[in-house]
C-alpha positions as CSV (number, residue, x, y, z in Angstrom):
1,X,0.0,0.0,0.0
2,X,1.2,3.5,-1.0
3,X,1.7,5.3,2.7
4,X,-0.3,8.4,3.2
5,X,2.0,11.1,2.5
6,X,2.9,10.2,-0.8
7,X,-0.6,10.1,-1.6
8,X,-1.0,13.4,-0.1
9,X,2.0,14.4,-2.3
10,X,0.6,13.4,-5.4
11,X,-2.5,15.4,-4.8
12,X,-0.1,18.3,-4.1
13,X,1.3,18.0,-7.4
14,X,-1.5,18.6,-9.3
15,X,-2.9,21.5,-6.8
16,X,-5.0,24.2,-8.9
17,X,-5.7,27.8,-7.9
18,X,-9.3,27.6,-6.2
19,X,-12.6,29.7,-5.4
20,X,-13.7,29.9,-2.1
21,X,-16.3,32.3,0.1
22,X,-15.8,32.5,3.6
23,X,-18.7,33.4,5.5
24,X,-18.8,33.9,9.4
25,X,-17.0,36.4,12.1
26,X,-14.4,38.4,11.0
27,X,-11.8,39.7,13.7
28,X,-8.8,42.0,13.9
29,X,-6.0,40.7,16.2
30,X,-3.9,43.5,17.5
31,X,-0.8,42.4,19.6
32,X,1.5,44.5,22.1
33,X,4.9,43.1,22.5
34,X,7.8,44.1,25.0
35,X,9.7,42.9,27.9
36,X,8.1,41.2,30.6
37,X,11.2,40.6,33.4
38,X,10.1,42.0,36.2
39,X,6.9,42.5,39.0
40,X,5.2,45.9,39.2
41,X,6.1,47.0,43.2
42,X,2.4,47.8,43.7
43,X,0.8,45.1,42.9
44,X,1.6,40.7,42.2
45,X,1.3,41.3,38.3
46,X,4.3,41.3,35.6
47,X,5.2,44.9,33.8
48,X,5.3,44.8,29.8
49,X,8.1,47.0,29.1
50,X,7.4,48.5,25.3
51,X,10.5,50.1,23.6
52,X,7.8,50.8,20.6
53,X,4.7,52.1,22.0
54,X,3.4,52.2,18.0
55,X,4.4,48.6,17.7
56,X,0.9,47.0,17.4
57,X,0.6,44.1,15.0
58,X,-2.6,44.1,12.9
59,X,-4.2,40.7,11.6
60,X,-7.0,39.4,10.6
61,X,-8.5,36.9,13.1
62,X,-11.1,34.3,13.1
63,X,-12.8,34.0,9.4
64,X,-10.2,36.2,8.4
65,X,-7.5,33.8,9.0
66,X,-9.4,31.2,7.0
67,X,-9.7,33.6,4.1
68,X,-6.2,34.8,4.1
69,X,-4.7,31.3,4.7
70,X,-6.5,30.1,1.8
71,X,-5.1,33.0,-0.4
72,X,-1.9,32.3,0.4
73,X,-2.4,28.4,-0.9
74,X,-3.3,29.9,-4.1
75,X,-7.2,30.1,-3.6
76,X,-9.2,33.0,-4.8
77,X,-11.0,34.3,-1.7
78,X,-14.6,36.0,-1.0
79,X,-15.3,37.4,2.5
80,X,-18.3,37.5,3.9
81,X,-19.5,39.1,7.5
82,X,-20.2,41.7,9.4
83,X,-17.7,45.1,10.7
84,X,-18.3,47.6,12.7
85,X,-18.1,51.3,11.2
86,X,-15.0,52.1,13.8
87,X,-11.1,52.7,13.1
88,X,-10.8,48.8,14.2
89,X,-13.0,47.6,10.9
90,X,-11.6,49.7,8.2
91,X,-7.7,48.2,10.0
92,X,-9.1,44.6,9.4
93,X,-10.6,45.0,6.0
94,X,-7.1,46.6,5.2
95,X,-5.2,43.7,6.7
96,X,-7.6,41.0,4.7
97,X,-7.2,42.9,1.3
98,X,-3.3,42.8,2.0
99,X,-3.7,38.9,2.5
100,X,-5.4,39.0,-1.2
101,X,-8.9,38.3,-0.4
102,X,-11.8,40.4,-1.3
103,X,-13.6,42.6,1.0
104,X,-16.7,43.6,-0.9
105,X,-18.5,41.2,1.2
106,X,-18.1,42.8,4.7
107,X,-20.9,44.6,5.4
108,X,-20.7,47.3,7.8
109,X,-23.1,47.4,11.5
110,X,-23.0,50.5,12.7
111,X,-25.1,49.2,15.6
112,X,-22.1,46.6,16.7
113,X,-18.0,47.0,16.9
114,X,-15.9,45.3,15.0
115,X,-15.0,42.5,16.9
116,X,-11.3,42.8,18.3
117,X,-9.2,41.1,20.5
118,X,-6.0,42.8,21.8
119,X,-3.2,40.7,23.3
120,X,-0.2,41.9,25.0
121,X,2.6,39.8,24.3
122,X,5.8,39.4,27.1
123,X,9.1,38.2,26.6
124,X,11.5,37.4,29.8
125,X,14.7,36.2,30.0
126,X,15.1,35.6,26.1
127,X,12.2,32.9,26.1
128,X,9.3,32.5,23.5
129,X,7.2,35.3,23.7
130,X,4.3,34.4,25.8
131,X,0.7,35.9,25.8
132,X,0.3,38.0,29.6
133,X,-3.3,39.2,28.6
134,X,-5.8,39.8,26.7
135,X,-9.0,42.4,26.1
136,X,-12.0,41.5,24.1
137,X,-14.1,44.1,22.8
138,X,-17.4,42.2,21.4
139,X,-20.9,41.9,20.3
140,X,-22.8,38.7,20.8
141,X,-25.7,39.5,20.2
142,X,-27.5,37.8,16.7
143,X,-27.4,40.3,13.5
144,X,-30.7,42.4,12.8
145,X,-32.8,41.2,10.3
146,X,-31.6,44.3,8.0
147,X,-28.0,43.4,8.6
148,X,-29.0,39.4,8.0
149,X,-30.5,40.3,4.5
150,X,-27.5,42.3,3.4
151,X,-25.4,39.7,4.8
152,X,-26.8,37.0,3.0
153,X,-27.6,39.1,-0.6
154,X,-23.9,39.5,-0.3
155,X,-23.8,35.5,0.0
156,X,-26.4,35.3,-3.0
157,X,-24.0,37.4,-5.4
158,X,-20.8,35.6,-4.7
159,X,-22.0,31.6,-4.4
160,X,-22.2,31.4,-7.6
161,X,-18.7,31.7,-8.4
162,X,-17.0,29.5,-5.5
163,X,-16.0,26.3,-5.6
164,X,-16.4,25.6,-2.1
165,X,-17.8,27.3,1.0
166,X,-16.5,27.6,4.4
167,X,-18.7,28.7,7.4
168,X,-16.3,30.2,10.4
169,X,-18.4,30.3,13.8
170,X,-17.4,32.0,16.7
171,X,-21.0,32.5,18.1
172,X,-20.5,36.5,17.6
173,X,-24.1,36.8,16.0
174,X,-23.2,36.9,12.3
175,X,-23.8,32.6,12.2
176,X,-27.5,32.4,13.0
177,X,-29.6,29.7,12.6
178,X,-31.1,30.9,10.4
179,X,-28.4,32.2,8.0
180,X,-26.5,28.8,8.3
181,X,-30.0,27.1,7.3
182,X,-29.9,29.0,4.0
183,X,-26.6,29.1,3.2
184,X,-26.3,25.3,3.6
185,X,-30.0,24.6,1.7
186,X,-28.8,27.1,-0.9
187,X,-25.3,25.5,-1.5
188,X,-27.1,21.9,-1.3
189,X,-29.5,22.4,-3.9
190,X,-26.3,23.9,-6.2
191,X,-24.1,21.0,-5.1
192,X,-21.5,23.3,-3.7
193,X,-19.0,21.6,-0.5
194,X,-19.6,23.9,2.9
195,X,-17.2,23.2,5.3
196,X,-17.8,24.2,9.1
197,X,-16.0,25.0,11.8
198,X,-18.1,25.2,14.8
199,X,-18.6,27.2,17.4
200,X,-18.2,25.8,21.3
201,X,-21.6,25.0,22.0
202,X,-24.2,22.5,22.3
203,X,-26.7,22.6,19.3
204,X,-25.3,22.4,16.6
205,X,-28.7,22.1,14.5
206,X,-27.6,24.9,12.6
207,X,-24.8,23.0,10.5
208,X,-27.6,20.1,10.0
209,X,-27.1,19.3,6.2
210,X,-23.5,20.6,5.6
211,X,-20.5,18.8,4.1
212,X,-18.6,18.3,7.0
213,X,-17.9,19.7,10.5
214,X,-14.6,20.3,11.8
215,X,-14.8,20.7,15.8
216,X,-11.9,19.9,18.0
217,X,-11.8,17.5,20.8
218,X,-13.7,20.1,23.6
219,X,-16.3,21.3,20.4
220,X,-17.2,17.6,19.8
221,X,-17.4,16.9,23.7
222,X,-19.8,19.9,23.9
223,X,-21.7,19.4,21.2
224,X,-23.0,15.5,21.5
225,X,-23.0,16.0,26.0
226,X,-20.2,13.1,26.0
227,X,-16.7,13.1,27.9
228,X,-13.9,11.4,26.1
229,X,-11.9,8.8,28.8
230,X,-8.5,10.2,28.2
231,X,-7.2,6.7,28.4
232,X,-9.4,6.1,25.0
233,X,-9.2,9.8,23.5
234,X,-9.6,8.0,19.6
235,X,-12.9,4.8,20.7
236,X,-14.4,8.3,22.5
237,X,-13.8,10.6,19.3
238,X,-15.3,8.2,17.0
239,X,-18.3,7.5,18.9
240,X,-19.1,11.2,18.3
241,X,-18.0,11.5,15.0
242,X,-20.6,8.8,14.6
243,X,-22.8,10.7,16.4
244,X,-22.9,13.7,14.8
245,X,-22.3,12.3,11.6
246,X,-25.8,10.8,11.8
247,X,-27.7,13.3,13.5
248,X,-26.9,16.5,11.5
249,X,-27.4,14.2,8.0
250,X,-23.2,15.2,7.0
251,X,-21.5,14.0,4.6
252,X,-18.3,13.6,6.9
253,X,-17.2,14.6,10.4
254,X,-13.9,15.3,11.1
255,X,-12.4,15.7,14.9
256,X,-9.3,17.0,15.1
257,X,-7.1,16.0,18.2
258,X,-4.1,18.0,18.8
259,X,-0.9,15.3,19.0
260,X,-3.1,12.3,18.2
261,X,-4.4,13.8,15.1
262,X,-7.6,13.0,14.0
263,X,-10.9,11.1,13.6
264,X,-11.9,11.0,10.3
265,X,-15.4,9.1,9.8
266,X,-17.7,9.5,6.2
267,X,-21.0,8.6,5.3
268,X,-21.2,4.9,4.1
269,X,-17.6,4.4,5.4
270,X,-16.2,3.3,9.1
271,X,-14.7,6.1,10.9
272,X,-10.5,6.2,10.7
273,X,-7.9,7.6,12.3
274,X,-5.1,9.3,11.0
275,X,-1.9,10.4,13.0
276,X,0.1,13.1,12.6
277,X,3.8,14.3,13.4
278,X,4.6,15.1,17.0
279,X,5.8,18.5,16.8
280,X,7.2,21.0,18.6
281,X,3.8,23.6,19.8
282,X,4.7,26.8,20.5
283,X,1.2,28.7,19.8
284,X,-2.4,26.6,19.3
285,X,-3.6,30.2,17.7
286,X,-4.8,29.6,14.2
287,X,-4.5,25.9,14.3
288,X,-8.3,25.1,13.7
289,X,-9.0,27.7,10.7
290,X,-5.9,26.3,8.9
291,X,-7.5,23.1,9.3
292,X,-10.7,24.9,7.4
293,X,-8.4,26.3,5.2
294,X,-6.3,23.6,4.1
295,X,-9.8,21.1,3.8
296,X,-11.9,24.3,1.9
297,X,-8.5,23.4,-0.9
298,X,-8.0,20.1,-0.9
299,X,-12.1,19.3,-1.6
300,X,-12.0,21.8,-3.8
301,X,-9.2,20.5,-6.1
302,X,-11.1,16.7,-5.4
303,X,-8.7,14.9,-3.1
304,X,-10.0,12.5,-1.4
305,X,-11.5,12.4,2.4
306,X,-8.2,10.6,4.5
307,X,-5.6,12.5,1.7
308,X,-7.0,16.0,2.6
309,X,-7.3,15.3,6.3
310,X,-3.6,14.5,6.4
311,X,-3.1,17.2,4.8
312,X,-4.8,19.9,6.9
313,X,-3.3,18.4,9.7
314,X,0.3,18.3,8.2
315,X,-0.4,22.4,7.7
316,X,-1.8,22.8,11.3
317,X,1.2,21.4,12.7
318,X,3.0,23.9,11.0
319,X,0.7,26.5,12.3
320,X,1.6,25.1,16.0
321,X,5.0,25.7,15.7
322,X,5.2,29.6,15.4
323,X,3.8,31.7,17.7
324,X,0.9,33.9,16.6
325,X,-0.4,33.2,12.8
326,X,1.1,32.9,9.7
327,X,-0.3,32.1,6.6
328,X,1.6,29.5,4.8
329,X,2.1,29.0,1.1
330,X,1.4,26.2,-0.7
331,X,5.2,25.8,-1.6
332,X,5.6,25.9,1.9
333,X,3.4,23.3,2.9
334,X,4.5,21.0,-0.1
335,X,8.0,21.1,1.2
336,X,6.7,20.5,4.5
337,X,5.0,17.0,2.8
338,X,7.9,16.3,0.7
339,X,10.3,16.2,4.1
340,X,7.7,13.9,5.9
341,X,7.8,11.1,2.7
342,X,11.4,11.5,2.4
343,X,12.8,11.5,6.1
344,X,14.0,7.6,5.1
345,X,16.2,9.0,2.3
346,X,17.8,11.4,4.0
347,X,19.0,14.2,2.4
348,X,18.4,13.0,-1.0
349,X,15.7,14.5,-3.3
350,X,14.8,14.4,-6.9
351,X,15.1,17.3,-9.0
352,X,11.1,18.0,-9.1
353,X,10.9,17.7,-5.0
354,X,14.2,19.4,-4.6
355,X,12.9,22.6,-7.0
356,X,9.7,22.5,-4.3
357,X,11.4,23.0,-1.3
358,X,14.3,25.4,-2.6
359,X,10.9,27.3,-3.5
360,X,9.9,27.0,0.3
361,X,13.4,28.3,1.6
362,X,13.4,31.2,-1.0
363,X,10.0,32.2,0.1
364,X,11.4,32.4,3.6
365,X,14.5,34.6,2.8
366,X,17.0,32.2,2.9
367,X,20.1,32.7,0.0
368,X,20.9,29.2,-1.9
369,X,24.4,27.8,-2.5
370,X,25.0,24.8,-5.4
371,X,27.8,22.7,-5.8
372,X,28.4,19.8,-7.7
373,X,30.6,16.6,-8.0
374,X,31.9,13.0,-8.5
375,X,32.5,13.2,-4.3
376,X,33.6,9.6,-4.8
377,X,35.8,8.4,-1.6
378,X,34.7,11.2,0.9
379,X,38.0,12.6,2.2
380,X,38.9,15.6,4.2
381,X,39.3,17.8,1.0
382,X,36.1,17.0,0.6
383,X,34.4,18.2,3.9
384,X,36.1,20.9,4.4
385,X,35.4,22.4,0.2
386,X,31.5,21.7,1.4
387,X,32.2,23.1,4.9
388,X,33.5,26.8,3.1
389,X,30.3,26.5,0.2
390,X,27.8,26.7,2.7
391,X,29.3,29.8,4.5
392,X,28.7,31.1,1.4
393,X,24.4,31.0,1.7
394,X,22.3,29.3,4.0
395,X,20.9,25.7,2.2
396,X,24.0,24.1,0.8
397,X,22.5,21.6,-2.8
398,X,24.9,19.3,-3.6
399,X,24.4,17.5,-6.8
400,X,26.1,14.5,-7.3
401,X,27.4,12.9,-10.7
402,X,25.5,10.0,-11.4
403,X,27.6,6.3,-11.8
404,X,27.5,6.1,-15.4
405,X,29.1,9.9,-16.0
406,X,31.6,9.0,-13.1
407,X,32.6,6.4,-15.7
408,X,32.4,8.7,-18.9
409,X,34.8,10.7,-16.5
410,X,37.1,9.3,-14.3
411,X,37.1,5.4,-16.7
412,X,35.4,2.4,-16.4
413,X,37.1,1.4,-13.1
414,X,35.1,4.3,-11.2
415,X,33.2,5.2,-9.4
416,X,34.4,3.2,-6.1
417,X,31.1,3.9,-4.1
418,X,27.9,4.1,-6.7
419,X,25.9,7.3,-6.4
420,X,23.4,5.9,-3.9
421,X,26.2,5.5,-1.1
422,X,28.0,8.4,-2.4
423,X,25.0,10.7,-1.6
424,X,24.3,9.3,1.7
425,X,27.7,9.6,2.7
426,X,27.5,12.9,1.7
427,X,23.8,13.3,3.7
428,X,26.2,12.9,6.9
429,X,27.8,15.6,6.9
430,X,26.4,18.7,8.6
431,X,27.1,21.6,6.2
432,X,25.2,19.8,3.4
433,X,21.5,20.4,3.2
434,X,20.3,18.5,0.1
435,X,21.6,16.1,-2.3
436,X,20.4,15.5,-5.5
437,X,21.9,12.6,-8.2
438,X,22.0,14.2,-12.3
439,X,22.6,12.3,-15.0
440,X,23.7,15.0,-17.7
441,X,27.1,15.7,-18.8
442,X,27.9,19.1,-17.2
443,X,25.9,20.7,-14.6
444,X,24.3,23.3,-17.0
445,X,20.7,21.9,-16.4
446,X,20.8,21.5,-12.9
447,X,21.9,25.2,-12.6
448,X,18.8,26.0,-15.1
449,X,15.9,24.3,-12.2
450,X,17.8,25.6,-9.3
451,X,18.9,28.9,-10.6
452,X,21.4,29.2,-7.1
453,X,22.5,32.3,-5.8
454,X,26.3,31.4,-5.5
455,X,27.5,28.3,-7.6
456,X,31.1,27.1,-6.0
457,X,33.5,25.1,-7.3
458,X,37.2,24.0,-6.0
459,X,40.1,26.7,-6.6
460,X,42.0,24.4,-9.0
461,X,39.8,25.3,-11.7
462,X,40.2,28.4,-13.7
463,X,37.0,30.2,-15.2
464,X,37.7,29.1,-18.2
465,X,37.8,25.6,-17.4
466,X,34.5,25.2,-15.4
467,X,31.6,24.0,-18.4
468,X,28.9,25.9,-16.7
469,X,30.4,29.2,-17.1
470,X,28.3,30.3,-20.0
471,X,25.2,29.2,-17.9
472,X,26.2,31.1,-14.7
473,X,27.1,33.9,-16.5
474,X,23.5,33.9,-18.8
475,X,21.5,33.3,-15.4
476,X,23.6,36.3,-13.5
477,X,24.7,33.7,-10.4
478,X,27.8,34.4,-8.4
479,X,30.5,32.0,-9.1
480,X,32.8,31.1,-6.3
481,X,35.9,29.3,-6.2
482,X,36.4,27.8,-2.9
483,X,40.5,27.0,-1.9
484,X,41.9,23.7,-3.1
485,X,43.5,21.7,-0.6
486,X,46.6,20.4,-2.6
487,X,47.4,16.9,-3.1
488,X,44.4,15.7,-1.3
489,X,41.6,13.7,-4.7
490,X,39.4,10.9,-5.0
491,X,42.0,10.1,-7.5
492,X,45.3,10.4,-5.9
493,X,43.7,8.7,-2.5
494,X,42.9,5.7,-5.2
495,X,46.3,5.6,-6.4
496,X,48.1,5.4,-3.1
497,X,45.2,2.7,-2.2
498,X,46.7,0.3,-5.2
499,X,50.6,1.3,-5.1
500,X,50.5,-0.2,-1.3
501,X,48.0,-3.0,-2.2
502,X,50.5,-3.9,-4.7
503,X,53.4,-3.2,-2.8
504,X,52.2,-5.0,0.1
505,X,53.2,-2.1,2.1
506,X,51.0,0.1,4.4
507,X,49.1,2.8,3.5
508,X,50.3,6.1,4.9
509,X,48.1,9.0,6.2
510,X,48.6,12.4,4.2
């Protein structure tokens, strides 16, 4: 059976740009961050100690999370919901457009504020920033029935358009009964996914007839009146996946579980559960609507029910891992897939994954450094030539000659190690990032699909010499001739090898 991942990963590959409206509670997140190292002397609470005092960090929260996370995996994003006409809603329909969604669909209450949440954000003694507290400024109370009509005319104009829906529910009034009725009766009868992400409470009669729900482990607990035994936190979370399932006439529940992943159970098909990486959690912020985010895609582009699962929960756990939100591309996310399939081969990639994830590390910044070679007999020449290349960048790519151009090169009694050993020898060593076996003649195409920033090769070639000149100079990449360490080859270490096999003598260290 093909394991998970690469299923996921073939899905990946054939990912398409998709339409989505988000519907639900919008919310601006405005964070404070300074030092927090010390008690104030009038009262047991810690003192936030700005250096900025106009360092607040605008995003969008809630809905707006889903929508911009979505844009950022290459959907094409309608918003949906309800501002307030304050300073605080024009900021968040600002920060949405500037995540590349459309804000047409916010329709402004001058009766309500814009739902905000301000966190102040401490740092002490150079640890992760930590969230001290926390002001919510809030309406719960359920939309008028003016507002409601605008709110769902703006639904009506845009539905026909989207390829999938998402509903975001944080029981701030704009998810009413009766809107989610409609909305999920309208998108039924057009045979249009909508995809929920309830809110904490106990009825959830509102979602009855959607495509599938998407509450955590406390949602799900709330929502059918059952406790999980902590001792059987899966057998519990497919009981109420069952549950649910049934009762609200879904096509599919999903429960997601923080480090045991999640309980995935459709209509017609026994309930599964799928695991996911134990990662590092820094922050649980944003963790749910990348879930929504992530599912709204995958359905969309018609993976199936466990391969898009996996794959929301692959992307949360990305989410978990930095603190506050971040909307992740899908490069991003595919290199975070291609690492997971490939953590038995090492280092080693193919040219089409290692293209994806040089994509992921340019997104974030990072400068990349190519090398290439026979690198057959690894030798102290050798480790310290890669050791210099990656000071150069920050992701060393070493690509490695294949065995049949080691023999066009060196003769037919080379290479000594074939290029699968060669590469993982190589995989050992800490200054190397990726390896990736070619099979051309020269370089030249391999510098094409990587398109480096510096390409390095040793100091005992001259300019003229190295094959890929043309092609570093046509592509504009820095060229870098790292120091040769004299006397010390592949070839000469060969040589010395045989002259004392045949000798009989013992072989001497340089």
């Amino acid at each position: 059976m093909i394991p998970m991942e690469d299923r996921v990963l073939v899905g990946l590959r054939a990912w398409k740009s998709f339409r989505l409206l988000v519907v639900g509670d919008f919310m601006l997140d405005q964070s404070l961050a300074g030092d927090a190292e010390r008690l104030s002397p009038d009262a047991p609470v810690p003192v936030l100690a700005v250096r900025d005092p106009l360092a607040t960090i605008d995003t969008a929260g809630g809905a707006g999370n889903v929508a911009v996370f979505a844009a950022a995996m290459g959907g094409t994003v309608e918003c949906v919901g309800v501002i307030g006409d304050d300073h605080e809603g024009r900021l968040l329909r600002k920060t949405i457009e500037n995540g590349k969604c459309a804000t047409g669909g916010l329709i402004v209450d001058s009766s309500r504020p814009t739902t905000t949440k301000r966190s102040l954000i401490g740092r002490a003694q150079h640890r992760h920033p930590q969230k001290m507290f926390r002001i919510d400024v809030e309406s719960r109370e359920p939309l008028s029935a003016a507002i409601q009509a605008k709110v769902f005319d703006a639904i009506s104009a845009r539905l026909g358009a989207c390829d999938v829906v998402c509903i975001e529910d944080y029981t701030k009034g704009v998810c009413t009964p009766e809107l989610c009725a409609k909305l999920i009766e309208l998108c039924r009868a057009k045979k249009i996914p909508v995809l929920v992400d309830p809110a904490a409470i106990s009825d959830y009669s509102r979602y009855r007839g959607a495509t599938v729900i998407t509450p955590n482990r406390s949602e799900a607990e709330k929502a059918t009146g059952r406790t999980i035994d902590p001792a059987n936190v899966v057998a519990g979370s497919i009981e109420m996946a069952t549950s649910m399932l049934k009762n609200l006439s879904l096509d599919a529940v999903v429960v997601t579980l923080d480090r045991y992943g999640a309980v995935l159970e459709v209509k017609g098909n026994p309930a599964i559960h799928l695991p996911t990486v134990v990662r590092q959690v820094y922050d649980v912020a944003g963790a749910g609507d990348m879930v929504l985010a992530t599912l709204a895609g995958a359905i969309a582009n018609g993976m199936p029910w466990p391969e898009a699962v996996t794959l929301a929960n692959i992307a949360a756990g990305m989410e978990v891992e930095v603190f506050g939100v971040r909307a992740f591309t899908m490069a991003e996310i595919q290199a975070q897939v291609i690492r997971i399939t490939q953590a038995s081969m090492g280092k080693t990639r193919s040219r089409a994954d290692l293209l994806v994830e040089i994509a992921a590390h340019r997104a974030a910044g990072r400068s990349i450094v190519l090398t290439n070679g026979c690198f057959d007999v690894l030798h102290a020449g050798h480790v310290g030539y890669l050791r210099e290349a990656k000071s150069l960048g920050d992701i060393l790519v070493v690509g490695v000659n294949c065995d049949e151009q080691v023999r066009s090169l060196k003769g037919n009694d080379r290479p000594i190690y074939c290029e699968k050993d060669r590469a993982e020898l190589l995989g050992e060593l800490t200054s190397v990032d990726y390896i990736t076996i070619f099979e051309e003649p020269s370089a030249a195409e391999l510098l094409r699909a990587v398109i480096p920033d510096v390409y390095v090769k040793g100091g005992d070639y001259e300019s003229k010499e190295i094959t890929e000149s043309a092609v570093v100079k046509e592509l504009g990449i820095k060229l870098s001739l790292v120091a040769h360490r004299p006397g010390l080859s592949t070839t000469s270490v060969v040589e010395r090898v045989r002259a004392q096999f045949v000798s009989g003598g013992n072989v001497k260290s340089s």
